[in-house]
N, C-alpha and C positions, 0 to 999 in steps of 0.2 A: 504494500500500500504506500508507505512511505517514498518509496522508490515511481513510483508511479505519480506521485505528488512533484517527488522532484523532478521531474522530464518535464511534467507538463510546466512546471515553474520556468526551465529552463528555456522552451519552447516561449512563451510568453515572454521571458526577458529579448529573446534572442527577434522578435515580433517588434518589438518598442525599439529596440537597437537598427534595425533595418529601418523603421521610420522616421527616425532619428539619420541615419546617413542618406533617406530620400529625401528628406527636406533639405538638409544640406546641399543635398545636390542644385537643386533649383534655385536656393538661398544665395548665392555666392555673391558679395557684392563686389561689385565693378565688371562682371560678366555680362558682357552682352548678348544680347535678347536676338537671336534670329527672326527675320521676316515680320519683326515688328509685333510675334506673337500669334502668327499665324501657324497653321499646321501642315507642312510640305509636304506632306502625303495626301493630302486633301485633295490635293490639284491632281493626282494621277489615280486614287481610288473614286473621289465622292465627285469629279469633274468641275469643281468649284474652291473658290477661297474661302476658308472657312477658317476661322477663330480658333487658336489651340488653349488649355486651359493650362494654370500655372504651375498646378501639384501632379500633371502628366508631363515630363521635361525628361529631355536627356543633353549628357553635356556631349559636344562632340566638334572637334575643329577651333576650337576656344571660344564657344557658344553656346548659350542655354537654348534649347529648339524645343517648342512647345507642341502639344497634338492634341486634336479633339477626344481621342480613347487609346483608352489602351493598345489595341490591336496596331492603330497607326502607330502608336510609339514603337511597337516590336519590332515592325516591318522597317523601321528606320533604322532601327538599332542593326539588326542583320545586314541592312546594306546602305548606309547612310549615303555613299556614292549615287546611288541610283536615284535618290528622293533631293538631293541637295540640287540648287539651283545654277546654274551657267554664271560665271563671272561673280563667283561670289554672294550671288542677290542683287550685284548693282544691274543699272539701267543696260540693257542688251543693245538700242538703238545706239547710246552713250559710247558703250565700248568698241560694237561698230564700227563708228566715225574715229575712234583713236583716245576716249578722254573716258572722266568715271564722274559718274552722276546717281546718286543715292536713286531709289527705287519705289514703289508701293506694291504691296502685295496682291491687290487686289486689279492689278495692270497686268496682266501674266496670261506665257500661253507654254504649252505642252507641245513641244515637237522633237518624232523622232526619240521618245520616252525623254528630253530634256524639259527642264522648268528654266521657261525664261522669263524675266521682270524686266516690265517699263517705269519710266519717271511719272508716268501718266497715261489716261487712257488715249490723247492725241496724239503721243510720242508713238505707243503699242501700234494703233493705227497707221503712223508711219513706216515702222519698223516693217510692220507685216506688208505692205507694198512690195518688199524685196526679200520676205520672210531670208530666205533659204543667200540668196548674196550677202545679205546683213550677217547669218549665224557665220559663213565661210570669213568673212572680215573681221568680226566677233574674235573669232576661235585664232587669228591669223594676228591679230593685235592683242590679245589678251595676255599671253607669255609675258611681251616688254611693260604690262601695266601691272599687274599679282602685286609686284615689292610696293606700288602706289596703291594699290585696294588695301593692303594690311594698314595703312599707315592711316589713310582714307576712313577706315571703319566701316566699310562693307558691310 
């Protein structure tokens, strides 16, 4: 019996202890917030921008990145490549042209299983006129800008 007291005790401790390093996790201050809070998986499961919640987070690329559920977060977690966004999060028209210009979440299009973010929904609009020349100039200019995105805050 006593024995039985104690696992479950220890099981319990070991439950508080794990909640205790989940909220840490999310807590971290000076850790910036990906996509403004949005949930990157959203855009390739739910086909829309959707709001991720604060106490679902994972740290990953020196970023807190939030999700609407659990399941999104898993799927991240397993392949975070696959769900993270082209250039960073910055604006895709921006990088395009040669320069780095902050983004919105809710500017975004899915090509080619990528997630790309505009500055705006008239930028995106731009952008998509040349969808597929813009990604090739994107991908082609993006190498010489990376050490400028870190510094930038992407």
């Amino acid at each position: 019996m006593t024995k039985t007291i104690s696992i479950g005790v220890f099981f319990i401790l070991a439950g508080f202890v794990l909640m205790a390093v989940n909220q840490l996790a999310y807590a971290q201050p000076g850790l910036p917030l990906a996509l403004k809070g949005y949930d990157t998986v959203a855009y390739f499961e739910a086909e829309q921008a959707e709001r991720g919640v604060e106490t679902i987070s994972h740290i990953w690329a020196g970023k807190r990145w939030q999700f609407a559920n659990e399941h999104h977060r898993d799927l991240f977690v397993e392949n975070p490549e696959k769900y993270a966004p082209a250039y960073d999060g910055l604006c895709a028209w921006a990088v395009s042209k040669g320069y780095l210009q902050p983004a919105i979440p809710t500017a975004w299009t899915v090509e080619n299983g990528r997630l790309f973010l505009n500055y705006s929904q008239s930028v995106k609009g731009q952008w998509e006129t040349r969808k597929r020349a813009n990604i090739r100039a994107g991908d082609r200019r993006w190498p010489g800008l990376q050490e400028a995105a870190a510094q930038f805050g992407g």
